[in-house]
C-alpha positions in Angstrom: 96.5 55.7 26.1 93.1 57.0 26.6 93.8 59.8 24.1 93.8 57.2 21.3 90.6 56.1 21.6 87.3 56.6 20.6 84.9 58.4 23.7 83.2 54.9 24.3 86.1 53.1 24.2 87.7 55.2 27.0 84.9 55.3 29.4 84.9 51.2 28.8 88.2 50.9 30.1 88.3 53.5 32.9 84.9 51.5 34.0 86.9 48.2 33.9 89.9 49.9 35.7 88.1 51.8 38.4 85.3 49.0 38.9 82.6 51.5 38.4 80.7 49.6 36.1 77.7 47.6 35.1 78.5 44.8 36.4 76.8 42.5 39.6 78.8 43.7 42.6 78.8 47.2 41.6 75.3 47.0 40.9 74.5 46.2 44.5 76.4 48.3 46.3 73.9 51.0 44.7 70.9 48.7 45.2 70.5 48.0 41.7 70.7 44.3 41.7 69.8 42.3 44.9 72.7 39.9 44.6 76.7 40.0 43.4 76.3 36.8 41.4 77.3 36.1 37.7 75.0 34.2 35.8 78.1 31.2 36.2 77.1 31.7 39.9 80.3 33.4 40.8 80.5 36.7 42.3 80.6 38.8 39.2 84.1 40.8 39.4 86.6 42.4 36.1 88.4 39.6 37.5 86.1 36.9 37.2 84.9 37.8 33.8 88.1 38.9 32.2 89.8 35.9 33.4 87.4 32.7 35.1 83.9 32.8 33.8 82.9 29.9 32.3 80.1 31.2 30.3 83.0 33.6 28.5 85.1 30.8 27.7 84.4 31.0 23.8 85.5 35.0 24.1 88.0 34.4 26.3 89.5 31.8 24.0 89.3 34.3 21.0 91.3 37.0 23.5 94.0 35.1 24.3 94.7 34.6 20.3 95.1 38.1 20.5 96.6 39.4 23.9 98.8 35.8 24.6 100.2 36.1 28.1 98.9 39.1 29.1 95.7 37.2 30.1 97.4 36.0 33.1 97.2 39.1 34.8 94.2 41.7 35.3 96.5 44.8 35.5 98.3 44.0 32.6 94.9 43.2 30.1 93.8 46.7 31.2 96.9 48.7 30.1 99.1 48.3 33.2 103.1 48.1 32.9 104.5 45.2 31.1 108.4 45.6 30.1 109.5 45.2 26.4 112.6 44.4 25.1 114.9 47.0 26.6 113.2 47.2 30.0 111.0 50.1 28.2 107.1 49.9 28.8 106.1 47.9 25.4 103.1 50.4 24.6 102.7 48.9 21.1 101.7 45.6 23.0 99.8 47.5 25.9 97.8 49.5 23.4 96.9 46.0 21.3 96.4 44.3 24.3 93.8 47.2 25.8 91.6 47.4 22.1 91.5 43.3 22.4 89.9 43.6 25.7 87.9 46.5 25.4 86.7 44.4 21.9 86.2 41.4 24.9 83.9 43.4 27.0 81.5 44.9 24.5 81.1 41.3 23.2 80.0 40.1 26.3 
Protein backbone atom coordinates (compact mmCIF):
# COMPACT_ATOMS: atom_id res chain seq x y z
CA UNK A 1 0.00 0.00 0.00
CA UNK A 2 2.62 2.47 0.90
CA UNK A 3 4.37 1.85 -2.47
CA UNK A 4 1.44 3.60 -4.19
CA UNK A 5 1.73 6.67 -2.84
CA UNK A 6 3.22 9.81 -3.07
CA UNK A 7 6.41 10.32 -0.24
CA UNK A 8 3.99 12.67 1.81
CA UNK A 9 1.24 10.68 1.52
CA UNK A 10 3.11 7.72 3.13
CA UNK A 11 4.75 9.33 6.02
CA UNK A 12 0.88 10.83 6.73
CA UNK A 13 -0.36 7.54 7.14
CA UNK A 14 2.45 5.71 8.95
CA UNK A 15 2.13 8.89 11.42
CA UNK A 16 -1.56 8.20 11.84
CA UNK A 17 -0.81 4.37 12.20
CA UNK A 18 2.09 4.50 14.50
CA UNK A 19 0.70 7.64 16.57
CA UNK A 20 3.90 9.51 16.01
CA UNK A 21 2.48 12.54 14.98
CA UNK A 22 1.62 16.21 15.37
CA UNK A 23 -1.00 15.89 17.18
CA UNK A 24 -1.76 17.00 21.22
CA UNK A 25 -0.92 13.80 23.17
CA UNK A 26 2.12 13.13 21.14
CA UNK A 27 3.09 16.53 21.44
CA UNK A 28 3.37 16.30 25.20
CA UNK A 29 4.92 13.30 25.75
CA UNK A 30 7.99 15.26 24.10
CA UNK A 31 7.17 18.49 26.03
CA UNK A 32 6.05 20.18 23.10
CA UNK A 33 2.63 21.18 24.17
CA UNK A 34 1.72 21.46 27.89
CA UNK A 35 -1.59 19.74 27.69
CA UNK A 36 -3.29 16.53 25.51
CA UNK A 37 -6.43 18.59 24.74
CA UNK A 38 -8.06 19.11 21.35
CA UNK A 39 -9.27 22.40 20.70
CA UNK A 40 -13.10 20.41 21.21
CA UNK A 41 -11.62 19.94 24.74
CA UNK A 42 -11.10 16.22 24.29
CA UNK A 43 -7.85 14.51 24.61
CA UNK A 44 -6.67 14.84 21.02
CA UNK A 45 -6.17 11.06 19.77
CA UNK A 46 -6.32 9.54 15.64
CA UNK A 47 -9.23 8.21 17.31
CA UNK A 48 -10.82 11.19 18.46
CA UNK A 49 -10.26 13.16 15.38
CA UNK A 50 -10.77 10.48 12.73
CA UNK A 51 -13.89 9.51 14.30
CA UNK A 52 -15.55 12.08 17.44
CA UNK A 53 -14.36 15.54 17.13
CA UNK A 54 -16.90 17.91 16.82
CA UNK A 55 -15.04 20.60 15.29
CA UNK A 56 -14.35 17.97 12.20
CA UNK A 57 -17.83 17.22 11.85
CA UNK A 58 -18.15 19.05 8.30
CA UNK A 59 -14.92 16.79 7.14
CA UNK A 60 -15.94 13.94 8.65
CA UNK A 61 -19.29 14.22 7.00
CA UNK A 62 -17.56 14.71 3.54
CA UNK A 63 -15.36 11.24 4.53
CA UNK A 64 -17.99 9.13 5.15
CA UNK A 65 -19.52 9.97 1.50
CA UNK A 66 -16.43 8.55 0.46
CA UNK A 67 -15.21 5.67 2.82
CA UNK A 68 -19.16 4.48 4.06
CA UNK A 69 -18.79 1.98 6.81
CA UNK A 70 -15.37 1.89 7.17
CA UNK A 71 -15.65 4.96 9.41
CA UNK A 72 -16.79 2.80 12.16
CA UNK A 73 -13.58 1.51 12.83
CA UNK A 74 -9.97 3.20 13.28
CA UNK A 75 -8.00 0.15 11.88
CA UNK A 76 -9.99 -0.20 9.03
CA UNK A 77 -9.89 3.83 7.80
CA UNK A 78 -6.16 3.44 8.05
CA UNK A 79 -5.69 0.47 5.65
CA UNK A 80 -6.34 -2.49 8.13
CA UNK A 81 -8.07 -5.82 6.88
CA UNK A 82 -11.61 -5.62 5.73
CA UNK A 83 -12.87 -8.91 3.78
CA UNK A 84 -14.39 -8.43 0.23
CA UNK A 85 -16.62 -10.56 -1.56
CA UNK A 86 -14.81 -13.86 -1.52
CA UNK A 87 -13.29 -13.63 1.98
CA UNK A 88 -10.17 -11.90 0.03
CA UNK A 89 -8.81 -8.62 1.59
CA UNK A 90 -10.83 -5.98 -0.72
CA UNK A 91 -7.61 -3.76 -1.46
CA UNK A 92 -9.47 -1.72 -4.07
CA UNK A 93 -11.75 -0.54 -1.10
CA UNK A 94 -8.71 -0.38 1.49
CA UNK A 95 -6.62 1.70 -0.99
CA UNK A 96 -9.79 4.23 -1.57
CA UNK A 97 -10.63 4.23 1.78
CA UNK A 98 -6.77 5.08 2.93
CA UNK A 99 -6.45 8.27 0.02
CA UNK A 100 -10.03 9.52 1.58
CA UNK A 101 -8.43 9.69 4.93
CA UNK A 102 -5.16 10.68 4.21
CA UNK A 103 -7.32 13.59 1.97
CA UNK A 104 -9.20 13.94 5.76
CA UNK A 105 -6.11 14.66 7.68
CA UNK A 106 -4.29 17.19 5.50
CA UNK A 107 -7.65 19.10 5.48
CA UNK A 108 -7.72 19.32 8.95
Amino acid sequence: MYGSLPRNRAYLLTQLRTGHNWLSTYAKKFGFRDNDRCECGAQETVSHVLLECPKLRDLRIELRRSVGDALNSVSSLLGGSTEGERGNPDTVSRAKTVQAVLDFAEAS
